[in-house]
N, C-alpha and C positions, 0 to 999 in steps of 0.2 A: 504494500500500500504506500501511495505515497503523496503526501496532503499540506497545507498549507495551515491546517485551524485543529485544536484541537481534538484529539484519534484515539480511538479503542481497537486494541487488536480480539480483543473478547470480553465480550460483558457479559456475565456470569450473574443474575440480580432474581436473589427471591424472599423479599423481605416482608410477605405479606401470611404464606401460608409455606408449611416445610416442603422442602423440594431436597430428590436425590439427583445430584449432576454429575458426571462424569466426565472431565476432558482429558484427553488421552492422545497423545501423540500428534499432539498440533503443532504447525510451523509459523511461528507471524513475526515480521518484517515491517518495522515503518519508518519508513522515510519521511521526516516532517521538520519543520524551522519553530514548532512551536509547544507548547505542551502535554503529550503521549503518554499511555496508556497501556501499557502490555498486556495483563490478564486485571483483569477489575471482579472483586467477587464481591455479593452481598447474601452468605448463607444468613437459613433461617432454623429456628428450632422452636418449638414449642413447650410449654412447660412439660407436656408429657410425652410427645414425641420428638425423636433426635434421627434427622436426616442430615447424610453426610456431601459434602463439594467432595472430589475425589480429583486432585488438579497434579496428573505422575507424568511422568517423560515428554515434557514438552520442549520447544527449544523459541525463546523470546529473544529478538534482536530491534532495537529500538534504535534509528539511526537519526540523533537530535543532539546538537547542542544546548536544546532549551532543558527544560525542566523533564525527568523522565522516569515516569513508576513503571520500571517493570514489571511489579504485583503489587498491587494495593487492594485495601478491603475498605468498602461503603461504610463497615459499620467495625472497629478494630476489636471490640468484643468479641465477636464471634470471627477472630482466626486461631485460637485453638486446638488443640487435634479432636476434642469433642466434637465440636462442629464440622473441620474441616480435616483432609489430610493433605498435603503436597508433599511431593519427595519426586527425584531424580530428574528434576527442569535443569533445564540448562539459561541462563539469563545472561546476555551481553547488550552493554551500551559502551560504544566508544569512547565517549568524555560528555561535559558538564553533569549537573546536579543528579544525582537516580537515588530511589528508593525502592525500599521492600515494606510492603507490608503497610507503612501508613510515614507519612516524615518524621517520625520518631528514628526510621532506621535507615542512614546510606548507606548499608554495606549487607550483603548476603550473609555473613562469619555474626555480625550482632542481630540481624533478623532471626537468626538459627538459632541463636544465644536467648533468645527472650520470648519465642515461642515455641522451640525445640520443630518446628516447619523446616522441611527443606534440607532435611540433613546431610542426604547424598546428592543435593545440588549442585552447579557448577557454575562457574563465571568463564567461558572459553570462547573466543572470538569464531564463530563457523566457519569464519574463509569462505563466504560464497562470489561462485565465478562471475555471476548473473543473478543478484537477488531478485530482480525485478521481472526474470524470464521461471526461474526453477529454485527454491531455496533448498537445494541440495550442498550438504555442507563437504567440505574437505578437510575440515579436521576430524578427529574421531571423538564422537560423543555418545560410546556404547550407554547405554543402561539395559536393565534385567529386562527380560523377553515377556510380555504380557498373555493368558490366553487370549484374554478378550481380544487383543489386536496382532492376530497375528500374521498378519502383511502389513504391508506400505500404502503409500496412496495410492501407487500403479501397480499392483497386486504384485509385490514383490515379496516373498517369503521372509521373513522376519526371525534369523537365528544368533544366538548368540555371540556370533564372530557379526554383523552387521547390522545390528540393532540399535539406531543411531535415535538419538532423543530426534521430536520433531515430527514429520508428516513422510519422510524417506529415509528409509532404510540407505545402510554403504553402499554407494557407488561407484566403480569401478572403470578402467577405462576401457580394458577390454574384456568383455566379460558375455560371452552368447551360452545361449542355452537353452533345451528342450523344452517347452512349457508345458507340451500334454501330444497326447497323438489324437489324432483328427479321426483318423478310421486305422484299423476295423472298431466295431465299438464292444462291449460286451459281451459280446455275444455271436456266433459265425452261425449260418447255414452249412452243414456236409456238405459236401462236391459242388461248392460253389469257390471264384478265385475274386479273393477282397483285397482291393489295393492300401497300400500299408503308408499311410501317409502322417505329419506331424508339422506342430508350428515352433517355428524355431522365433525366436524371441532375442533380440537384443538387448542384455540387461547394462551393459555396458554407458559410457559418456560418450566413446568416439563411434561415430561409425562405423558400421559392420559395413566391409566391403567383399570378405571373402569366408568361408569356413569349411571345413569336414563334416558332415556328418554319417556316423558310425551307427551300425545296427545289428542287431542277431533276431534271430526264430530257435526258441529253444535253447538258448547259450551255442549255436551256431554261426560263426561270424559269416554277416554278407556283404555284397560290395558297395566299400562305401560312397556317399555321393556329394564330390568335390563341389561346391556352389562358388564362382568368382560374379565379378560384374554386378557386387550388390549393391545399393546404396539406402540399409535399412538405418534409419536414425535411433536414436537411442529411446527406450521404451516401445518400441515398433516390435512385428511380428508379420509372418508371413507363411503361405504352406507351402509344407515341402514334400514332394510325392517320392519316398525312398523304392518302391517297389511295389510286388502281390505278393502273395499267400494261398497256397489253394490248401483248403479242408477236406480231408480224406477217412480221418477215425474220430467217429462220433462220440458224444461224453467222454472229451478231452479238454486239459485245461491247457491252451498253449499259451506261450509267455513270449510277450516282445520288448523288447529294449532298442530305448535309440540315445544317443549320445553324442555332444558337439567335442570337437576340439581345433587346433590350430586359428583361432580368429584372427582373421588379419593376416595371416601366415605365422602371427606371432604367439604367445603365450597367454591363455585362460588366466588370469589374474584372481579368480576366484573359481573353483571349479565345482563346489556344491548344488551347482543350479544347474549344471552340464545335462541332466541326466532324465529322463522319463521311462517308465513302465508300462504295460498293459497286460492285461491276462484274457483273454476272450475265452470264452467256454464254445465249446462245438457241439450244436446245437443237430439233432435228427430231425425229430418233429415236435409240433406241441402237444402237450399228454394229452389221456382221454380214454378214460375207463378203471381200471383196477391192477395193481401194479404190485411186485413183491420185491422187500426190502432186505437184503441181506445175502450171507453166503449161500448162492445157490438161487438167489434170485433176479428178477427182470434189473434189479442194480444192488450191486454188488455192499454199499453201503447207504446211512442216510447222506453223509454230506454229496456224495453223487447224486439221489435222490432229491437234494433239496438244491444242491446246483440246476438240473434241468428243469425244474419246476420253475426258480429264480429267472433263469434266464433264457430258458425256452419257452414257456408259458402253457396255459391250457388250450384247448377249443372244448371243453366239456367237464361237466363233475370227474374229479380224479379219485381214487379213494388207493392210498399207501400200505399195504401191507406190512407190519414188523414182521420178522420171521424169527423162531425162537433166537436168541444170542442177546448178547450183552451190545446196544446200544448208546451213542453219546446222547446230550442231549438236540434238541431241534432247534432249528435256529432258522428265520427265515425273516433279513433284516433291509429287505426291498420290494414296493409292490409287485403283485403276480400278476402277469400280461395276461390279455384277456377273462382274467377274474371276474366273477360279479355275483351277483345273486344266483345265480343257477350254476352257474360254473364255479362248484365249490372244490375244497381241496380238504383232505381228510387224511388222518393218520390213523390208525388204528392196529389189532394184535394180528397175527394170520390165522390163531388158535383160537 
């Protein structure tokens, strides 16, 4: 942002009835000649209810000579950890005046000191190349890996080697990689031939102009397919068709892998994100009628059993057979195609 009159990079304000808020891995930048506002909160609590602000891994950069809160509270009673929590922001202002928390405190080491807030906080200048284009930082400002947030803004995987306070994850400069494969899906027809394709992904800063990409069928290596003459920009993505597959043996799980390397001609600078999987199950027909579970029958066990059910579907009431033996339990943790009221699916004893 970048402004002339007084700015908020976040107004956080619930001062009327208790409110739960949550801000999590946010980036704000303001460019301004006058006086700014980095995170502004006004929690609320009630005498018998206590909702908490929740203000963790953010990164505030305030670019003002004027007067400048990088955190400030509406109301300084309530920044307490009762009311509030903040821990692991990262807060930079270049020069003139800045505060925490209310003008009681210019320094992040005495905000910490007097309301024990913000302990694993940081004062570290981002380095950004382009604030005004991407606030992707060049220094390193890991903090702990969150469930709740676990990507970037541009859905980049968020691990503890590049879990950068703020709104993006570390960025690298050359950095490509599988993001998912495109086809086959789930699932294959027998004697049908499914072309094996994936999107490869730029996670990198520079442009992807060239790369490898690497693949098997089965921990089988195949040949891989050299891509030059790219010109993918950074967070971009594109499909790439590595080959087919023909399905030959039915209720089978076959396993594909694909894998980038050489970007640029040159080195992966991060190679965790190189890498995608798939497992497609190979599909006969979809069930339809009554069926026996176990050794010596129509499938050999349940998790076979409950793979083509999973992902070959019905066209009709199925009814499952156990056959005497010891069985795991049943697990069946995705809709079943063609399901519905009449086309039901049943377990039952053979005995």
């Amino acid at each position: 942002m970048s402004c002339k009159s007084t700015a908020y990079g976040m107004y956080l304000y619930s001062s009327s009835s208790p409110s739960h808020i949550s801000a999590l891995h946010n980036s704000i930048y303001i460019n301004n000649t006058t006086t700014t506002y980095g995170i502004y909160l006004y929690p609320y609590t009630s005498s018998t209810t206590s909702y908490h602000f929740y203000i963790y891994n953010n990164n505030v950069f305030l670019n003002t000579t004027s007067t400048g809160h990088l955190l400030s509270f509406g109301n300084i009673a309530y920044a307490a950890t009762g009311y509030c929590k903040l821990n692991y922001n990262n807060y930079y202002k270049p020069s003139g005046t800045t505060y925490y928390g209310s003008t009681s405190y210019t320094s992040l080491s005495a905000w910490q000191s007097a309301y024990s807030q913000d302990l694993q906080s940081t004062n570290v200048n981002p380095y950004y190349n382009n604030p005004m284009e991407a606030l992707i930082p060049t220094s390193n400002l890991l903090c702990p890996v969150r469930t709740d947030v676990p990507r970037d803004i541009v859905g980049n995987t968020r691990t503890s080697a590049t879990n950068n306070q703020g709104c993006y994850a570390m960025v690298y400069d050359l950095d490509a990689g599988i993001q998912a494969f495109v086809s086959p899906s789930t699932s294959m027809q027998i004697g049908t031939n499914n072309t094996v394709s994936v999107k490869l992904r730029n996670f990198g800063n520079k442009d992807l102009t060239s790369v490898v990409i690497n693949w098997d069928i089965n921990g089988v290596t195949q040949t891989p397919v050299n891509l030059s003459g790219l010109s993918l920009p950074r967070f971009k993505d594109t499909i790439v068709n590595l080959g087919s597959y023909f399905t030959s043996v039915a209720q089978t799980t076959i396993s594909l892998k694909a894998w980038t390397s050489s970007p640029n001609s040159g080195t992966d600078n991060y190679i965790y994100n190189d890498t995608a999987y798939i497992f497609p199950f190979v599909c006969d027909s979809a069930l339809n009628g009554t069926y026996t579970v176990g050794t010596g029958g129509d499938f050999p066990d349940v998790n076979t059993a409950t793979q083509n059910i999973m992902y070959c579907g019905v066209s009709g009431p199925v009814t499952l057979a156990l056959l005497t033996g010891a069985h795991p339990s049943i697990v069946i943790n995705k809709d079943i195609p063609g399901s519905n009221i009449n086309n039901t699916v049943t377990f039952t004893s053979a005995h």
